[in-house]
One Martini backbone bead per residue (centre of mass of N, CA, C, O) as a GRO file, in nm:
protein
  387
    1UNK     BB    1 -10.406  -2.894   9.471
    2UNK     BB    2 -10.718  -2.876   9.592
    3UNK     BB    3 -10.906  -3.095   9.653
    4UNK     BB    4 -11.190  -2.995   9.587
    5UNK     BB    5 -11.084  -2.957   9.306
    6UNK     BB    6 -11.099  -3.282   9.317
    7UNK     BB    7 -11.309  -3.489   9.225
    8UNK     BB    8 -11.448  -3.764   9.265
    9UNK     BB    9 -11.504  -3.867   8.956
   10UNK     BB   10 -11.174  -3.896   8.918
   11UNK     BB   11 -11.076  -4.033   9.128
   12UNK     BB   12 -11.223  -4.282   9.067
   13UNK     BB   13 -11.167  -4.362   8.762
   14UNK     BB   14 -10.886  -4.393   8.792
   15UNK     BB   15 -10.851  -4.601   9.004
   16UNK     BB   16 -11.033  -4.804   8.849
   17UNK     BB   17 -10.838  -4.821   8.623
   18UNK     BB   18 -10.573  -4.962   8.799
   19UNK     BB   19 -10.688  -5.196   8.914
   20UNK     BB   20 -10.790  -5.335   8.674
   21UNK     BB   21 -10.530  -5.340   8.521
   22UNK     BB   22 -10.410  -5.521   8.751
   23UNK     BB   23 -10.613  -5.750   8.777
   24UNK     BB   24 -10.597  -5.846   8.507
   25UNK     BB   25 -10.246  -5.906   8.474
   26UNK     BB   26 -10.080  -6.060   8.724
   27UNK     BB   27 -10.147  -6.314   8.597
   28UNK     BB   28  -9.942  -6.248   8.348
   29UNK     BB   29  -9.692  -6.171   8.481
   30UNK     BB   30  -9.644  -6.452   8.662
   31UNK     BB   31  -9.598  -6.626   8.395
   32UNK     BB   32  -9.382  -6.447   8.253
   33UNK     BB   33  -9.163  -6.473   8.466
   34UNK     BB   34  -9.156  -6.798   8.473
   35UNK     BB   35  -9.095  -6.840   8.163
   36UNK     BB   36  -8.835  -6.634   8.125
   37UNK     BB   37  -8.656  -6.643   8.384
   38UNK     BB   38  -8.732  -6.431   8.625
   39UNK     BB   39  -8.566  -6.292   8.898
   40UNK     BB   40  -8.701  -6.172   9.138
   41UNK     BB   41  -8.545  -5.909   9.059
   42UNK     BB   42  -8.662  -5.855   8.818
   43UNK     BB   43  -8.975  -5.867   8.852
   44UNK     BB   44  -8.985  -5.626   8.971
   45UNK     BB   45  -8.816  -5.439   8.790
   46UNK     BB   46  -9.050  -5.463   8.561
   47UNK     BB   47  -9.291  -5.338   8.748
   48UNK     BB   48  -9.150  -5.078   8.837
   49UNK     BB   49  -9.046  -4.925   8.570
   50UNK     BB   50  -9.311  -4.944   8.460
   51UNK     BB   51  -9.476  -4.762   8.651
   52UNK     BB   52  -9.319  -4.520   8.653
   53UNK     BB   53  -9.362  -4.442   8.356
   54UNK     BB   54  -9.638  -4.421   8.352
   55UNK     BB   55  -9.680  -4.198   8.572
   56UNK     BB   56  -9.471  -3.968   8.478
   57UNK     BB   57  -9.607  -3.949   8.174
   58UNK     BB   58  -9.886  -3.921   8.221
   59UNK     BB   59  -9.888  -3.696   8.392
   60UNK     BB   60  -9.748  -3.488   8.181
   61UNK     BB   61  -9.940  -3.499   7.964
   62UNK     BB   62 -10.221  -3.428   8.097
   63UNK     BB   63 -10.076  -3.121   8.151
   64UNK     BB   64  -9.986  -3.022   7.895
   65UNK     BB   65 -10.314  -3.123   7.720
   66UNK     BB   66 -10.566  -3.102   7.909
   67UNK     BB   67 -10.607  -3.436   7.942
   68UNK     BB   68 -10.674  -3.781   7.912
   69UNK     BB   69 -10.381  -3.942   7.899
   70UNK     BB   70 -10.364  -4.299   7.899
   71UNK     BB   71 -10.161  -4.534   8.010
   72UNK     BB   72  -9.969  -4.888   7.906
   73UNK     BB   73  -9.968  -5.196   7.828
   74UNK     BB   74  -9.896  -5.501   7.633
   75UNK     BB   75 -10.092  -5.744   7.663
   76UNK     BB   76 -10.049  -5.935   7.393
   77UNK     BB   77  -9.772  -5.909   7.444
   78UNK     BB   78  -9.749  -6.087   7.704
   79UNK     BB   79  -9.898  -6.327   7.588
   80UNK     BB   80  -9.639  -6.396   7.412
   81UNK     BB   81  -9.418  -6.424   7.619
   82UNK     BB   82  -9.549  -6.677   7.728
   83UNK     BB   83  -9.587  -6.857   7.476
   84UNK     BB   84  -9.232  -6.788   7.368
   85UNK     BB   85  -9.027  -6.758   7.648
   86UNK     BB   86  -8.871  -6.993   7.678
   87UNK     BB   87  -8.692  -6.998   7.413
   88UNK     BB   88  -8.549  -6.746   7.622
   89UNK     BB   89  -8.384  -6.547   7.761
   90UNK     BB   90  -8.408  -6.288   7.920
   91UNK     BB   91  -8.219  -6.121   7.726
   92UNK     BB   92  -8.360  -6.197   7.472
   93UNK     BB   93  -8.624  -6.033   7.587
   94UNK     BB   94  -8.529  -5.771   7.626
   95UNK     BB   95  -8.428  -5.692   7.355
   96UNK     BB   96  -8.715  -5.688   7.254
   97UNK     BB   97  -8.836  -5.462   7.382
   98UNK     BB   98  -8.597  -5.300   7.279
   99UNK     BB   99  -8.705  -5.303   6.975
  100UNK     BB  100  -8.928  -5.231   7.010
  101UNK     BB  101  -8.965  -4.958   7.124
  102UNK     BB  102  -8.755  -4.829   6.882
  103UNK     BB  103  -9.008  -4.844   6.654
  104UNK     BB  104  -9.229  -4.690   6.818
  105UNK     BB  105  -9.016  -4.428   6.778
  106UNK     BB  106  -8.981  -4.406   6.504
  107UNK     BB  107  -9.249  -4.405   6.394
  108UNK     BB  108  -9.340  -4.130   6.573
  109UNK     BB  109  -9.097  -3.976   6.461
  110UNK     BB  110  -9.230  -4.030   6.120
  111UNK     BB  111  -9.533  -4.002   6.126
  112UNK     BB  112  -9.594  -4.348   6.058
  113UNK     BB  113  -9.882  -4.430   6.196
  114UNK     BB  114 -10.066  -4.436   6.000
  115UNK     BB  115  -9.956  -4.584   5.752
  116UNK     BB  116  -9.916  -4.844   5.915
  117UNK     BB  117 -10.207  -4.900   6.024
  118UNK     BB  118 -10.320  -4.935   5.727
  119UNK     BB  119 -10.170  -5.182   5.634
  120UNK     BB  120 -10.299  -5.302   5.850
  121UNK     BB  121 -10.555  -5.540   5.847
  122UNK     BB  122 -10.862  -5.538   6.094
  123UNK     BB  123 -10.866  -5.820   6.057
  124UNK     BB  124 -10.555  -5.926   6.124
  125UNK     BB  125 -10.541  -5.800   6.419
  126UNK     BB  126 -10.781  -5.921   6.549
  127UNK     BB  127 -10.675  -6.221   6.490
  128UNK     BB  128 -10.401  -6.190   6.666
  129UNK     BB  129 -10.532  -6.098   6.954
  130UNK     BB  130 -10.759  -6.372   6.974
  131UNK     BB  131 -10.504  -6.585   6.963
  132UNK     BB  132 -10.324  -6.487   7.178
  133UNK     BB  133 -10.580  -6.457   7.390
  134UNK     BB  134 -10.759  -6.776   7.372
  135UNK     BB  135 -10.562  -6.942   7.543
  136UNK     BB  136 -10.642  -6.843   7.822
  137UNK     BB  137 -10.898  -6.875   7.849
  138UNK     BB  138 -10.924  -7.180   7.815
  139UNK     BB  139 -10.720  -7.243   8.053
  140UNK     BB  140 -10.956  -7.117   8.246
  141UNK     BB  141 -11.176  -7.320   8.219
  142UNK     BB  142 -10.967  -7.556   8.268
  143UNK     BB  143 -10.917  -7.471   8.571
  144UNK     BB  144 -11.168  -7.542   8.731
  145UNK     BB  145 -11.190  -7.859   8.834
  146UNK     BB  146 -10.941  -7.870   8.974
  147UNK     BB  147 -11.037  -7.600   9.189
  148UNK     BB  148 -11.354  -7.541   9.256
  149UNK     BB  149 -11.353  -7.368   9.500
  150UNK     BB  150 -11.209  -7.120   9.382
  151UNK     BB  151 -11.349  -7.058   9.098
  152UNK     BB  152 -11.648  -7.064   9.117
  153UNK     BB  153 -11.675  -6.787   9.281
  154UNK     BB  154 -11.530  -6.643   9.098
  155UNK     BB  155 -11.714  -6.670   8.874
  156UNK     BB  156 -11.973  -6.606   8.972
  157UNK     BB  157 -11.916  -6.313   9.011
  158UNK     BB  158 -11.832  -6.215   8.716
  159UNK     BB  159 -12.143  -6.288   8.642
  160UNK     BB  160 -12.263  -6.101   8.799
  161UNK     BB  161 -12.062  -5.824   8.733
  162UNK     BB  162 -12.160  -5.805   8.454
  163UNK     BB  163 -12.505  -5.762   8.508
  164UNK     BB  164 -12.452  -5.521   8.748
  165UNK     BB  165 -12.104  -5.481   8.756
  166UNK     BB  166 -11.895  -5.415   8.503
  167UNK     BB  167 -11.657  -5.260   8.605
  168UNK     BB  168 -11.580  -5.442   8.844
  169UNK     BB  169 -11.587  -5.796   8.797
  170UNK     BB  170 -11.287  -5.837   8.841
  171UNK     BB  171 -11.221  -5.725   9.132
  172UNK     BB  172 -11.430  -5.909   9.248
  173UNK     BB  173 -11.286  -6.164   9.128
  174UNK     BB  174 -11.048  -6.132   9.319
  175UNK     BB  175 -11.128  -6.094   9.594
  176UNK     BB  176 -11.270  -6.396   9.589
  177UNK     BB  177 -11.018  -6.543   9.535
  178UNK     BB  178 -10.914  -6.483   9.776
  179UNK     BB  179 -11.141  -6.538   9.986
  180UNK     BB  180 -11.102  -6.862   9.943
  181UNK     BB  181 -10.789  -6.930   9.963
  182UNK     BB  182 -10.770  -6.840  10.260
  183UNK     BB  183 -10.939  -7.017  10.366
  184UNK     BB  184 -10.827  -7.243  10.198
  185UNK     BB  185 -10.497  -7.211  10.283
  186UNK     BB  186 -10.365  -7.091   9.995
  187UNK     BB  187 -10.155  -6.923  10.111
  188UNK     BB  188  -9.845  -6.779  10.004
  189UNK     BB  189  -9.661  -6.542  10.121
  190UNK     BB  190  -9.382  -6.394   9.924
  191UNK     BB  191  -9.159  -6.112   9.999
  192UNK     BB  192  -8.809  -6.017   9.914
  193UNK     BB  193  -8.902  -5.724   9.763
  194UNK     BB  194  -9.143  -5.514   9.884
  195UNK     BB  195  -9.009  -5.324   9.722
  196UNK     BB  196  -8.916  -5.108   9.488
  197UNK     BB  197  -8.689  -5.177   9.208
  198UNK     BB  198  -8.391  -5.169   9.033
  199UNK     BB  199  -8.244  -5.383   8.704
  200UNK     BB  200  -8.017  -5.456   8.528
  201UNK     BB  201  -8.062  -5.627   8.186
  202UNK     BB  202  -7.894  -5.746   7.958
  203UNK     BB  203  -7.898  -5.742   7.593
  204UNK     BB  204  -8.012  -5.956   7.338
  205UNK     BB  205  -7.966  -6.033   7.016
  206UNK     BB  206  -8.179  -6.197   6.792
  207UNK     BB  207  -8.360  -6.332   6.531
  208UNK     BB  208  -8.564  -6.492   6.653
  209UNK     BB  209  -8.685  -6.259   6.864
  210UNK     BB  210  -8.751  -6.058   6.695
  211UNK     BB  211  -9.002  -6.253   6.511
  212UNK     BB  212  -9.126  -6.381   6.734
  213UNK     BB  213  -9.128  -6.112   6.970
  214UNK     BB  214  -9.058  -5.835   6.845
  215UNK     BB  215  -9.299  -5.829   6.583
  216UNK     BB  216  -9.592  -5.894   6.760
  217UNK     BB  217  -9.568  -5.661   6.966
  218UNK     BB  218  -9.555  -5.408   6.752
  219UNK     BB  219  -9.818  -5.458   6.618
  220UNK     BB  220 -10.004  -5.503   6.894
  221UNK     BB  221  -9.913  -5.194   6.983
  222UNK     BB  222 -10.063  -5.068   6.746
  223UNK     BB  223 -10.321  -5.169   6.748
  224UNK     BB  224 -10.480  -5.304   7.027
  225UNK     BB  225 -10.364  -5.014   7.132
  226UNK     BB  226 -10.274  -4.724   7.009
  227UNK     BB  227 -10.509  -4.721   6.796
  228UNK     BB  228 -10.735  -4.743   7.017
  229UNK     BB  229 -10.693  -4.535   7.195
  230UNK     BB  230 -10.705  -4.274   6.996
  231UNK     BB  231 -10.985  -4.345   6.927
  232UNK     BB  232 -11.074  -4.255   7.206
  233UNK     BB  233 -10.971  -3.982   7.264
  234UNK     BB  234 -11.099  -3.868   7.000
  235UNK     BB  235 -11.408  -3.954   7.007
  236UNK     BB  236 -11.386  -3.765   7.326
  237UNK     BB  237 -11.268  -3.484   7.222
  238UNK     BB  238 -10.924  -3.517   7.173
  239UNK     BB  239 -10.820  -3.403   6.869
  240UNK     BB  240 -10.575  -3.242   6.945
  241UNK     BB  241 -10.427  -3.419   7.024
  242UNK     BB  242 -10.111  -3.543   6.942
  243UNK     BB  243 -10.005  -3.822   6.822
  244UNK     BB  244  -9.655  -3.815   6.776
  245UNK     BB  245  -9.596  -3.753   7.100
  246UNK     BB  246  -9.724  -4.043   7.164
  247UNK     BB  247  -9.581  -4.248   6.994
  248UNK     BB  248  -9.259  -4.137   7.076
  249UNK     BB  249  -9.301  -4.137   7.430
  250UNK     BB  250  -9.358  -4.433   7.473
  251UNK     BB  251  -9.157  -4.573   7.329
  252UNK     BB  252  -8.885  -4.413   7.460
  253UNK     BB  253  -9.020  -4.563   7.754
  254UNK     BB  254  -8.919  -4.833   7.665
  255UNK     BB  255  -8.678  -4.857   7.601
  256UNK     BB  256  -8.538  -4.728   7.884
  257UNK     BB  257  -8.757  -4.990   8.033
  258UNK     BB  258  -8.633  -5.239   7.925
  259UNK     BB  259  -8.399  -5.325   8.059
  260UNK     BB  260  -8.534  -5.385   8.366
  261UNK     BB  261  -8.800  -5.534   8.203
  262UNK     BB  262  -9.014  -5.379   8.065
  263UNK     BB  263  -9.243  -5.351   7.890
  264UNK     BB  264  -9.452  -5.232   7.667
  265UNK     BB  265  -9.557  -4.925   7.593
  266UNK     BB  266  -9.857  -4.735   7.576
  267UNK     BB  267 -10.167  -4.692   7.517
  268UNK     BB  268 -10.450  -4.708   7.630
  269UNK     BB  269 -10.765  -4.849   7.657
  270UNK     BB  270 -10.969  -4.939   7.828
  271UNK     BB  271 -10.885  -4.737   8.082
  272UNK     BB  272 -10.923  -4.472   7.866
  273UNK     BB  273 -11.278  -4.507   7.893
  274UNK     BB  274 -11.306  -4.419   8.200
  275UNK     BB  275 -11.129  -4.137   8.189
  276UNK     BB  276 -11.327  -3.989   7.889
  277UNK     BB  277 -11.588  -3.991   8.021
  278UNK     BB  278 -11.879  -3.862   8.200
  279UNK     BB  279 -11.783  -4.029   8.479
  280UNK     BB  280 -11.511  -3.857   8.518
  281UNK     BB  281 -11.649  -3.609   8.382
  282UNK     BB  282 -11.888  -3.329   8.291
  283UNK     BB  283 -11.606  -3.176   8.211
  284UNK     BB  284 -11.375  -3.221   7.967
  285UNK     BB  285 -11.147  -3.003   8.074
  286UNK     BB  286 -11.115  -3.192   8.369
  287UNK     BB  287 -11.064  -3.537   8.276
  288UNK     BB  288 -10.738  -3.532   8.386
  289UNK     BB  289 -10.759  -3.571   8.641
  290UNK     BB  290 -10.809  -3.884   8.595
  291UNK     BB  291 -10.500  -3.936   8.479
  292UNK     BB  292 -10.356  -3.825   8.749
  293UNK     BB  293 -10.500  -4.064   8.918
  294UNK     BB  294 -10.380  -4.276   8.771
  295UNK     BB  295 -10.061  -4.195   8.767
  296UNK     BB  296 -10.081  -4.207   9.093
  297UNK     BB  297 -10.107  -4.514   9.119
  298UNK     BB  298  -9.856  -4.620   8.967
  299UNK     BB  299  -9.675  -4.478   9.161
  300UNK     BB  300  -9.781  -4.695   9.421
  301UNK     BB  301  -9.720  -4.917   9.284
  302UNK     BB  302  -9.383  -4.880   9.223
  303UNK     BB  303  -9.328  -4.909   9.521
  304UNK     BB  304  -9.474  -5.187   9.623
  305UNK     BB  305  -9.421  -5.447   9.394
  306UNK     BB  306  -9.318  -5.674   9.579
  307UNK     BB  307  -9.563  -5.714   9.718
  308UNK     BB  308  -9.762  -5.743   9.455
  309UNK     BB  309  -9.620  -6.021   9.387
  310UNK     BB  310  -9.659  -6.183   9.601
  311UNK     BB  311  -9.916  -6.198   9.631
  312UNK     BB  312  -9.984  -6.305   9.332
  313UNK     BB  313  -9.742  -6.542   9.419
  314UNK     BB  314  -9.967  -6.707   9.640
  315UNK     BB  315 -10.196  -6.776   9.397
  316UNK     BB  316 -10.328  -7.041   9.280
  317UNK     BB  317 -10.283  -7.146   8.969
  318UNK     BB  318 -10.539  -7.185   8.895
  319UNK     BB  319 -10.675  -6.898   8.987
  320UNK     BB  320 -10.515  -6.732   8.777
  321UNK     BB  321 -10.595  -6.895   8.531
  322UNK     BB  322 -10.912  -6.794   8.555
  323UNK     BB  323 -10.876  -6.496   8.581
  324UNK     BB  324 -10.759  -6.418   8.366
  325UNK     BB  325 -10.999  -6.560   8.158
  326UNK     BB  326 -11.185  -6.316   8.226
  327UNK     BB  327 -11.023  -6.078   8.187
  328UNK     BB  328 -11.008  -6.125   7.859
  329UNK     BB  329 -11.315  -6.161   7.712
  330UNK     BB  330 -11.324  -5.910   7.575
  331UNK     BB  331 -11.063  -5.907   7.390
  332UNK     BB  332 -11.175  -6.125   7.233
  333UNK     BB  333 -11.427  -6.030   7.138
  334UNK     BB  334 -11.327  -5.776   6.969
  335UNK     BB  335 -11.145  -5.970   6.790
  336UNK     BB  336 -11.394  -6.093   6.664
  337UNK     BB  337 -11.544  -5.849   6.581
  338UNK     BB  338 -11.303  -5.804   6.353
  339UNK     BB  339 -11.317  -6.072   6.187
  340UNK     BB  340 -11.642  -6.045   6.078
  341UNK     BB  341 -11.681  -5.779   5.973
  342UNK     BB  342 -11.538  -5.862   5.702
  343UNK     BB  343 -11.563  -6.059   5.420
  344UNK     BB  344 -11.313  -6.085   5.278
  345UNK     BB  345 -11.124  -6.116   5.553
  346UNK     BB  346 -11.220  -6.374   5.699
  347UNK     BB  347 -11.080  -6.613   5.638
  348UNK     BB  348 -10.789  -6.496   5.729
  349UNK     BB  349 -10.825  -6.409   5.944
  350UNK     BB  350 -10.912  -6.726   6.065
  351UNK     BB  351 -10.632  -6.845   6.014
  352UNK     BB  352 -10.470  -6.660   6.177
  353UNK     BB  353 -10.618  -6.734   6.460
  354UNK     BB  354 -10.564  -7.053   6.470
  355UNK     BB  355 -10.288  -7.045   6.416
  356UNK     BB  356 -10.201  -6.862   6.670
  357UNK     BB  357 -10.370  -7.063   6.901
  358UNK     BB  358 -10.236  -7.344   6.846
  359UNK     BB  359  -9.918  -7.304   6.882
  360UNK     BB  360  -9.717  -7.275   6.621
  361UNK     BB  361  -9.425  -7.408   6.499
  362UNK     BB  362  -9.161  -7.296   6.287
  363UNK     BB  363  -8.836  -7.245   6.203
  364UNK     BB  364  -8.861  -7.065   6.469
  365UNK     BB  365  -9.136  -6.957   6.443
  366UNK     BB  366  -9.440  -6.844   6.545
  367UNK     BB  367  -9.779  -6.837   6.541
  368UNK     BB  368  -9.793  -6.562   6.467
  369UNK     BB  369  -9.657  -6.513   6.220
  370UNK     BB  370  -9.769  -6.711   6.040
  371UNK     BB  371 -10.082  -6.610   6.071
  372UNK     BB  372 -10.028  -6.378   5.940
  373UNK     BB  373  -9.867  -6.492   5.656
  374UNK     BB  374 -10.142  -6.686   5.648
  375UNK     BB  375 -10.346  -6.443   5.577
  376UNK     BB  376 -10.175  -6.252   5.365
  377UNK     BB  377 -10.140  -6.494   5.152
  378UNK     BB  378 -10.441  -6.563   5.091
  379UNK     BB  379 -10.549  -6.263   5.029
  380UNK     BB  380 -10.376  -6.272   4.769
  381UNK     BB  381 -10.435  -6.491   4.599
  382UNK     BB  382 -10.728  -6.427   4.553
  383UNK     BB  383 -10.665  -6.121   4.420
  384UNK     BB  384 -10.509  -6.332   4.215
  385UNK     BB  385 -10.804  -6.474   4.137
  386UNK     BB  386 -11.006  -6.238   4.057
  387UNK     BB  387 -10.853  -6.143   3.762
   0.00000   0.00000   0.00000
């Protein structure tokens, strides 16, 4: 395909969606690492394999449906996996992301994909992603004063970034904490596999990382992502585009890609709103071209992984975690308006988002797990008391 027939505006939203998920992420991806116990290579492999299946499978759809179909990963599962993943092994994290991808692979090919959508409550489902990323939120306030020289310049640009270049304010406040850090002689780059590689992480299954793990991120990325992503791009006019191929062969693609490290794939949600949309092309039918350029960014993400995980594991801890907690502030908003937005279900809402926020563990079970069920079952008694 001649340059000349890729627009620049598809050129630009592709990238710029590439950049937004990395840089919203890759602090969340190193905290993630470090708490499930991932070696160098385990990490470099999770991110490798990730973003390869990205582009590849990301690119053949575009293709196939000349749509923008954006893909990408379960960042709420993510943040799951920070919160519960200490109590267990790599293997035993590869497992949970093995059940949860054949879960959404079976769904898709069974075509329960709406109606499983349909029984979990858009009020329990918002509760349950503001519960699990609000926490990463306080902890990113609450190392401000740590380390006031890098984090105060990183916030005040991402405030700066929401007022007047809104899609940018997260890239901007990466690199302002970079340019912060560097100077403040604060960085430490050490990229001991600086190019992409795959290893492949035997699987342990076990009932507790099921529940804990693999139960919370599977709810997560049917709602948070896949049914979120879904909307968006029928809302944008490719109503053609069926969704049961498109839910069965990214569940497959997790799958496929859960042994090597990778996180749970699935539907892009934010991502996806950039480059389906009239500023990545005023014409409906060329927008895919913008998904192409989305998922050739993933696969030169997916060469580069150790030199990129390098990087990201040079700034220093305070930095990172303020950096996460702005770049969630949105998806957390999100949360927040969908557990208001019904009177009925406000009240178990909240139960559900506090008691998961709490990080409440119990009988081996997480806080998430809890939430879900004590705000299911608060709205079931109350609908036996008004009978």
């Amino acid at each position: 395909m001649r340059l000349a027939r890729f627009p620049l505006s598809a050129l630009s939203a592709g990238m710029v969606a590439v950049l937004i998920s990395f840089a919203s992420n890759i602090p969340l991806f190193v905290q993630m690492f470090a708490v499930a116990h991932f070696s160098p290579g385990q990490s470099v492999s999770s991110l490798t394999s990730m973003y390869l299946l990205l582009g590849l499978l990301g690119a053949g759809l575009c293709l196939i449906y000349k749509a923008p179909v954006i893909l990408g990963w379960n960042t709420p599962g993510l943040a799951v996996l920070i919160a519960e993943g200490s109590r267990f092994t790599p293997n035993d994290v590869v497992g949970a992301l093995l059940l949860s991808g054949a879960v959404l692979a079976l769904i898709g090919v069974s075509g329960a994909f709406d109606a499983v959508a349909r029984r979990i409550p858009p009020a329990l489902a918002s509760a349950l992603l503001a519960g699990v990323l609000l926490p990463f939120v306080l902890r990113g306030v609450a190392a401000i004063p740590a380390a006031p020289a890098l984090t105060l310049p990183l916030l005040g640009t991402y405030l700066l970034g929401r007022a007047f270049f809104p899609r940018y304010a997260v890239p901007a406040a990466l690199v302002m904490g970079l340019g912060a850090a560097a100077l403040g002689g604060q960085l430490h780059f050490d990229a001991p596999h600086p190019l992409g590689h795959l290893e492949l992480i035997a699987p342990a299954f076990g009932f507790s990382a099921a529940l804990t793990l693999a139960l919370p991120m599977t709810l997560l990325a049917l709602t948070a992502q896949n049914l979120t992503g879904i909307a968006i791009l029928q809302s944008s006019g490719y109503s053609r585009v069926p969704v049961r191929p498109l839910i069965t062969l990214t569940g497959l693609a997790a799958t496929l890609a859960a042994p090597f490290g990778s996180l749970t794939l699935n539907m892009g949600a934010i991502t996806a709103a950039l480059c389906t949309g009239p500023d990545a092309h005023p014409d409906p039918a060329k927008r895919y071209l913008a998904g192409l350029t989305c998922a050739g960014g993933y696969l030169a993400l997916s060469l580069g992984a150790g030199a990129l995980l390098g990087l990201a594991s040079a700034f220093p801890a305070a930095l990172m975690q303020t950096l996460a907690g702005v770049a969630l502030l949105g998806a957390v908003m999100g949360g927040l308006e969908g557990v208001l937005r019904d009177a009925y279900w406000r009240e178990p809402a909240l139960l559900t988002l506090v008691v998961t926020a709490s990080g409440f563990s119990l009988l081996g079970l997480s806080g998430a797990v809890w939430g879900l069920g004590l705000g299911w079952g608060l709205a079931w008694l109350r609908a036996r008391g008004t009978r």
